[in-house]
ChimeraX commands (.cxc) that place a marker at each C-alpha (Angstrom):
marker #1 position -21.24,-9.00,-6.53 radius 0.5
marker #1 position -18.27,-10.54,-4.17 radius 0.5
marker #1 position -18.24,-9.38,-0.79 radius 0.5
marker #1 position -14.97,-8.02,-0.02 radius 0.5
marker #1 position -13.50,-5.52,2.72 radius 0.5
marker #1 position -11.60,-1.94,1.61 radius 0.5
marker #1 position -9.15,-0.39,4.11 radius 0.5
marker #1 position -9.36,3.14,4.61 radius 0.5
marker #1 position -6.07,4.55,5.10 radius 0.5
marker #1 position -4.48,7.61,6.66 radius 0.5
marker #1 position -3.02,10.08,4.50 radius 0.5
marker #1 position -0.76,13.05,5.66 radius 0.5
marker #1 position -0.92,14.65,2.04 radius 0.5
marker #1 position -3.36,13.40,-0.64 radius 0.5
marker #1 position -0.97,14.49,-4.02 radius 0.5
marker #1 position 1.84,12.47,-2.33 radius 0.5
marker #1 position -0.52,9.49,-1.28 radius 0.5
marker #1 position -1.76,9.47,-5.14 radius 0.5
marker #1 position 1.53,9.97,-6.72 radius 0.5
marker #1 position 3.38,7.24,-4.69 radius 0.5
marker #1 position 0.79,4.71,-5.73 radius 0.5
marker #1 position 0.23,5.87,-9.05 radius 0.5
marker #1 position 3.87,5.06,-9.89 radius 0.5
marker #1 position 2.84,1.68,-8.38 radius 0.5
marker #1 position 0.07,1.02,-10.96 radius 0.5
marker #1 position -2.87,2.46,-9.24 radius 0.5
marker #1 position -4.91,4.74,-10.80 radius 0.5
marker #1 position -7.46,7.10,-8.73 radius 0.5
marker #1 position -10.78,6.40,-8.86 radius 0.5
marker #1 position -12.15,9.41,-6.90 radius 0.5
marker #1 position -10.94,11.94,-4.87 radius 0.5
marker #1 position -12.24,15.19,-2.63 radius 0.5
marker #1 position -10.66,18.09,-1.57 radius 0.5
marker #1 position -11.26,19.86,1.94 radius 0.5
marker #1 position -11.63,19.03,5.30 radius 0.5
marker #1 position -12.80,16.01,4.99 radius 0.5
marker #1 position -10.67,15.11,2.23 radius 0.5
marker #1 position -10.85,11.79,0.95 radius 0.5
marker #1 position -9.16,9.36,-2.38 radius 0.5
marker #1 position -10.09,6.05,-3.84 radius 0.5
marker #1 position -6.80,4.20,-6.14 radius 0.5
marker #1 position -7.00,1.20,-7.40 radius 0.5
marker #1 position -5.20,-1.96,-9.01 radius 0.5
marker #1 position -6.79,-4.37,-11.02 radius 0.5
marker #1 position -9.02,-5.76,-8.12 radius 0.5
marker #1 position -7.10,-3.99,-5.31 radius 0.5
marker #1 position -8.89,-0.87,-3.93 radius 0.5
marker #1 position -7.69,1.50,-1.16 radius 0.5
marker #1 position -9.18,4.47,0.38 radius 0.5
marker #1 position -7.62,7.24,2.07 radius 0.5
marker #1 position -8.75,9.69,5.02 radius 0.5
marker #1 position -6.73,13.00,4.67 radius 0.5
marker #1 position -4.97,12.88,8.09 radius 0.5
marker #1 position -2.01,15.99,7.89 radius 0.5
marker #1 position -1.45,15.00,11.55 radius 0.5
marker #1 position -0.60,11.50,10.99 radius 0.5
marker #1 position 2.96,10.66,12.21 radius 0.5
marker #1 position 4.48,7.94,9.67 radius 0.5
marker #1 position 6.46,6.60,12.21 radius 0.5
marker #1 position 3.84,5.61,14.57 radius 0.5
marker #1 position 1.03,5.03,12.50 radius 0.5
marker #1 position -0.85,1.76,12.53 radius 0.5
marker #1 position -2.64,1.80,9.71 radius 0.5
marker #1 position -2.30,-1.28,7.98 radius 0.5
marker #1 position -3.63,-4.44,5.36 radius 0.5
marker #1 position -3.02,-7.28,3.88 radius 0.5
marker #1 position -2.91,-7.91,0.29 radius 0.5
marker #1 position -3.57,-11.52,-1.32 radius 0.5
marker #1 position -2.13,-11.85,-4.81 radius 0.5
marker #1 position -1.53,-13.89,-7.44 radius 0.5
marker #1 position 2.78,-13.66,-7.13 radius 0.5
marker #1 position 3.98,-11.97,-4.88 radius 0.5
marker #1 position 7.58,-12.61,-6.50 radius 0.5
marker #1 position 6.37,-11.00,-9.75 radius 0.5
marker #1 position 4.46,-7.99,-7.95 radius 0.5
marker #1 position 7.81,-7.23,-5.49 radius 0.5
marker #1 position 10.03,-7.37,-9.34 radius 0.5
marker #1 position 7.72,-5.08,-11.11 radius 0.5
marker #1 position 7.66,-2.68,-7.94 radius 0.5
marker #1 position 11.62,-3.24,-7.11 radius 0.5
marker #1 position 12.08,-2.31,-10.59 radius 0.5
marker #1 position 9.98,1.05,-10.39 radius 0.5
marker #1 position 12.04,1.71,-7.19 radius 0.5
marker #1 position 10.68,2.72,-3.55 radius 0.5
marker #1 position 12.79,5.27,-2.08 radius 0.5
marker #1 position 14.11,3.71,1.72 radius 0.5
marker #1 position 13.26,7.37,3.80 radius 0.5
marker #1 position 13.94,7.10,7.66 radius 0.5
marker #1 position 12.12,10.09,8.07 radius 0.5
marker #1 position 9.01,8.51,7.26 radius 0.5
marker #1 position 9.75,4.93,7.53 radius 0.5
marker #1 position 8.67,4.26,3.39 radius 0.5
marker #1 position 10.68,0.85,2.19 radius 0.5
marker #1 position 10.03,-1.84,0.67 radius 0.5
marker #1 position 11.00,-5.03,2.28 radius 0.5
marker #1 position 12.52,-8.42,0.44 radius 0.5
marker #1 position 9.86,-11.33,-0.25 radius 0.5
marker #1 position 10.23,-14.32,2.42 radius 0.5
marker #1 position 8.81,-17.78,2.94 radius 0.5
marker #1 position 6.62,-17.57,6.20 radius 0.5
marker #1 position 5.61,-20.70,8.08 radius 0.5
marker #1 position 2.79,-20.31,7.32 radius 0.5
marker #1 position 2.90,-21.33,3.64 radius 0.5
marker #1 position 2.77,-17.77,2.08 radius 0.5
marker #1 position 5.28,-15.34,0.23 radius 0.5
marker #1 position 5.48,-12.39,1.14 radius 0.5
marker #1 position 7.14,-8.71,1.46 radius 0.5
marker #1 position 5.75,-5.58,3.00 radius 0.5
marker #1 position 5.76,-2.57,1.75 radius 0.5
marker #1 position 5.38,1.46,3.53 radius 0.5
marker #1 position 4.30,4.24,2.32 radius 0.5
marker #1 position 5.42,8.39,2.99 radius 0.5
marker #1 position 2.37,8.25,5.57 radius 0.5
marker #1 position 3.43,4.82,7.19 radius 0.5
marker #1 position 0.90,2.53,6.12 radius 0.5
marker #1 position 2.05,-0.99,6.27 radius 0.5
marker #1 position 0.76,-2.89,3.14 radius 0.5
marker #1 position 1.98,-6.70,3.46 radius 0.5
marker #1 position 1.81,-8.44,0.39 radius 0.5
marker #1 position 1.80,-12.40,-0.51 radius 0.5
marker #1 position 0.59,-15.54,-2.14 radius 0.5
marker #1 position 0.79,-19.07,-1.46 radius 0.5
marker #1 position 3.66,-20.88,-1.73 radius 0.5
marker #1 position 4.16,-23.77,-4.35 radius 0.5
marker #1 position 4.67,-27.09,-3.05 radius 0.5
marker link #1:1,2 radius 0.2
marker link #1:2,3 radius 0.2
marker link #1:3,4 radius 0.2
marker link #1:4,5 radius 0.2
marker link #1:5,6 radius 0.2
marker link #1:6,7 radius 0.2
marker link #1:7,8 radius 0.2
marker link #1:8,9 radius 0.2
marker link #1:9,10 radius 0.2
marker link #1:10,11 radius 0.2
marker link #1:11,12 radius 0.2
marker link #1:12,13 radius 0.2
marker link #1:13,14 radius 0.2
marker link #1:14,15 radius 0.2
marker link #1:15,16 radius 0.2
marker link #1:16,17 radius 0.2
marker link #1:17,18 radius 0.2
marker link #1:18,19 radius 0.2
marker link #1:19,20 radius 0.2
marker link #1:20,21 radius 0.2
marker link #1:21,22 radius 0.2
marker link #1:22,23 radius 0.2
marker link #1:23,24 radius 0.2
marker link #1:24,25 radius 0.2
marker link #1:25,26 radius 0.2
marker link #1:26,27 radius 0.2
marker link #1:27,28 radius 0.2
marker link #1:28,29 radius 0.2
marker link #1:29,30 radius 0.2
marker link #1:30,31 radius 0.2
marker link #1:31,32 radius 0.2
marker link #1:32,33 radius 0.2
marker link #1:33,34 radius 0.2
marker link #1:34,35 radius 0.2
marker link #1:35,36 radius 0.2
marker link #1:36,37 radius 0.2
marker link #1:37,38 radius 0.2
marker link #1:38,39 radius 0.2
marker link #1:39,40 radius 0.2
marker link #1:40,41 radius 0.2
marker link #1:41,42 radius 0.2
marker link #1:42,43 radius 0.2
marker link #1:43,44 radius 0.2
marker link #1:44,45 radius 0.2
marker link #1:45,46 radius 0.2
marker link #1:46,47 radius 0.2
marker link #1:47,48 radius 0.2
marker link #1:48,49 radius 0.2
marker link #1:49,50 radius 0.2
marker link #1:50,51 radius 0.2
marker link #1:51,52 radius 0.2
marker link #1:52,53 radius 0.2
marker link #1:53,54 radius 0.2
marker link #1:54,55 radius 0.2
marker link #1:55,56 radius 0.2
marker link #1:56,57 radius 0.2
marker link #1:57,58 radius 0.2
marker link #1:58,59 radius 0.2
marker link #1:59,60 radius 0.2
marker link #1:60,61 radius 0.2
marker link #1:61,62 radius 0.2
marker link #1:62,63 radius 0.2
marker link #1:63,64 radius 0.2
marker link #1:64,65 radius 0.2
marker link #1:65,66 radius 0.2
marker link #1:66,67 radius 0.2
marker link #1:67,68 radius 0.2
marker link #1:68,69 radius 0.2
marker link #1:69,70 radius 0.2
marker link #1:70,71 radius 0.2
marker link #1:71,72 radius 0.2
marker link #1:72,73 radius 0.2
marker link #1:73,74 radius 0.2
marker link #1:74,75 radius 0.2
marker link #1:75,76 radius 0.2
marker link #1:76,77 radius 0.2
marker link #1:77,78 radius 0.2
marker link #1:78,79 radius 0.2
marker link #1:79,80 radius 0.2
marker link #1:80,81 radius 0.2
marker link #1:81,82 radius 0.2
marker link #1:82,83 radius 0.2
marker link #1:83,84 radius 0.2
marker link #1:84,85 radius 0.2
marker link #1:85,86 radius 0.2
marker link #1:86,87 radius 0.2
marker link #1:87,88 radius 0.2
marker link #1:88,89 radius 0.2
marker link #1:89,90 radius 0.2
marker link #1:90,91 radius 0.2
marker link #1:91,92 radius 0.2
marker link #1:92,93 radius 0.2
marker link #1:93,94 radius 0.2
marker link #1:94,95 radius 0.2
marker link #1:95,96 radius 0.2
marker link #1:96,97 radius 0.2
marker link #1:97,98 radius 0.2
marker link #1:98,99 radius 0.2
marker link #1:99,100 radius 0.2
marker link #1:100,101 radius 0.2
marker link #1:101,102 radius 0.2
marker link #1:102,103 radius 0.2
marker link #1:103,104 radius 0.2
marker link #1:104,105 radius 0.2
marker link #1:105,106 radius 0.2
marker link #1:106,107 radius 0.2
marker link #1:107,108 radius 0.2
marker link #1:108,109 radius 0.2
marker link #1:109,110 radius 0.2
marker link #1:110,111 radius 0.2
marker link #1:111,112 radius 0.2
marker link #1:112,113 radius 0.2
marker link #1:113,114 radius 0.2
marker link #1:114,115 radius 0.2
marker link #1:115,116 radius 0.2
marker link #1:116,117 radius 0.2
marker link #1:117,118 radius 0.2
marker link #1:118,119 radius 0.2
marker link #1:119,120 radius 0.2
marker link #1:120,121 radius 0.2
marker link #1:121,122 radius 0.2
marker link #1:122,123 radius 0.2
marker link #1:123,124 radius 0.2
marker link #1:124,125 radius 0.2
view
């Protein structure tokens, strides 16, 4: 087995957390209840966890990763399409792809709980 890091995210409410990422294409892979509530989702090789954190202020969170994919162009039309609702209230958006100097593609995208989530892939020659 590949070694590989998994981010464990905050979450103010675990049915939102699932539900926004489920429209995404994630599907949960395990989830507890409670106190120490906890949720798995993930997306062909793309795995995130999340804490239950009902404290967690979207707006001044800094939870955060990076995701590398195969096209990011294709990934940001397929999630464009599904449509991420732009809420001031918790910061959620999805931002347009750029060229970055440093060869990649990319566009970010927030969740209801504020969790940054950049997204690219290299940039053709």
């Amino acid at each position: 087995m590949d070694e590989y890091a998994v981010p464990i995210l905050p979450s103010r409410d675990l049915d939102e957390t699932q539900e926004f990422y489920g429209r995404l294409g994630f599907e949960p892979r395990g989830r507890w209840d409670g106190p120490a509530g906890y949720l798995i989702v993930v997306r062909g090789t793309v795995e995130l966890h999340f804490r239950h954190d009902p404290g967690v202020d979207p707006l001044a969170t800094a939870g955060s990763c990076y995701l590398q994919v195969r096209d990011a162009d294709a990934l940001h039309r397929d999630w464009a399409r599904i449509g991420i609702p732009t809420d001031p209230g918790t910061g959620s958006r999805l931002t347009p792809v750029v060229d970055t100097d440093y060869r990649m593609r990319e566009f970010a995208l927030v969740d209801r709980s504020g969790n940054l989530l950049r997204i690219g892939s290299l940039q053709s020659s």
